[in-house]
C-alpha positions in Angstrom: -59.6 2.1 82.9 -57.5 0.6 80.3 -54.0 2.2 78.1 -54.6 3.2 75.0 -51.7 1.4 73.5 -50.4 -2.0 74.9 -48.4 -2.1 76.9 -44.9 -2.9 75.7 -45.6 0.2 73.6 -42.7 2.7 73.5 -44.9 5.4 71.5 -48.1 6.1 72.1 -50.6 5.5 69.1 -51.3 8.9 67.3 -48.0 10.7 68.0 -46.0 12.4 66.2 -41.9 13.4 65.9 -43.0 17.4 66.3 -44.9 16.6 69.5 -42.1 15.8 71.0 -40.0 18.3 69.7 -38.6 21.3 71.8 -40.5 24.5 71.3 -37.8 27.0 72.0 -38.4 30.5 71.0 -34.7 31.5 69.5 -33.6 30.1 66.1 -30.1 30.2 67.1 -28.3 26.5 67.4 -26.2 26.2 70.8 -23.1 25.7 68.5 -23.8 28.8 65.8 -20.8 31.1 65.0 -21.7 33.6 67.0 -21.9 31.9 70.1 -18.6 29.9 69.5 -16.7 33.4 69.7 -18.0 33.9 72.9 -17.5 31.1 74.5 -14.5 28.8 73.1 -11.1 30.5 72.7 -9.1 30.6 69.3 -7.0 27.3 69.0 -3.3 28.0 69.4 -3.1 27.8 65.3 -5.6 30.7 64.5 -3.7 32.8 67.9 -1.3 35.6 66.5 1.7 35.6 69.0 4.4 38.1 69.2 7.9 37.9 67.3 10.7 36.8 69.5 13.0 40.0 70.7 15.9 37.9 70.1 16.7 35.1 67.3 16.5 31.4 69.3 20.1 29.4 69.4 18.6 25.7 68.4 21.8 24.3 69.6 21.3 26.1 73.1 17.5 25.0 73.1 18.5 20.9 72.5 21.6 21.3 75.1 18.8 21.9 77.7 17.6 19.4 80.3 14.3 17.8 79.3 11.4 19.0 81.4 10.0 17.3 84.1 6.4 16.0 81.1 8.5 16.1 78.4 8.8 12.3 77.0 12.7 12.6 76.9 12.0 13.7 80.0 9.9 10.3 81.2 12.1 8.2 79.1 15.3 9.2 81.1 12.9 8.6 84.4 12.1 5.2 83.1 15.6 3.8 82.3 17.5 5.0 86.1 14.0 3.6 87.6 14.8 0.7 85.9 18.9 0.2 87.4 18.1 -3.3 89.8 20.8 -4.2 92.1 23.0 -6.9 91.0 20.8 -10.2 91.9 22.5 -12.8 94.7 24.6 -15.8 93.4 22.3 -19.1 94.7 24.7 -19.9 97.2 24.3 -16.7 98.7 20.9 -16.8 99.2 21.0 -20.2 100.5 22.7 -18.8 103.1 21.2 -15.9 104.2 17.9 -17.9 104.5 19.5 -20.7 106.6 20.5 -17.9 109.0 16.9 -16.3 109.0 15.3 -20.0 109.5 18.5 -20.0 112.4 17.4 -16.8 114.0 13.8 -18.0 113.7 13.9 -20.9 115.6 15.9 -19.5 118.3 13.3 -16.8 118.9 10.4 -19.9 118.6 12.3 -21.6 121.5 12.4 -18.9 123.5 8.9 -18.7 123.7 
């Protein structure tokens, strides 16, 4: 029994774009207007939100600490991260690792 169509064929020979289409028995699109109300919240621009009780003191608001997401907040993080300890003077370090090869070979001998 042979294929009908060879056999690098994608499509078979004789079909068309509405056999392959979805029979589904509502007319209603998955993103329609009615069905975006029910399941999507508003966006925070179409939300009405309630007056403030009291008026807001900018100069209060700007005077407080960032929070912990805030980008001031991660910029602050990012510069004390950043404080190194003051780096050895070459002499210095010279030193301290003639001392460690010292201690090093004493330990070897030991052995």
């Amino acid at each position: 029994m042979q294929p009908a169509e060879a056999a690098d064929s994608y499509f078979p020979k004789g079909a068309t774009a509405s056999a392959f289409a979805h029979n589904t028995s509502s007319t209603e699109t998955p993103l329609s207007a009615s069905s975006l109300s029910l399941d999507y919240p508003l966006s925070p621009l179409d939300r009405e939100y309630a007056k403030p009780e009291e008026e807001l003191d900018i100069a209060e608001q700007l005077a407080k600490q960032p929070t912990y997401w805030s980008v001031k907040g991660w910029v602050q993080r990012s510069v004390s991260a950043s404080d190194r300890p003051p780096t050895e003077d070459a002499e210095t370090r010279a030193r301290k690792f003639e001392e460690a090869k010292k201690d090093l070979l004493a330990s070897f001998g030991r052995f």
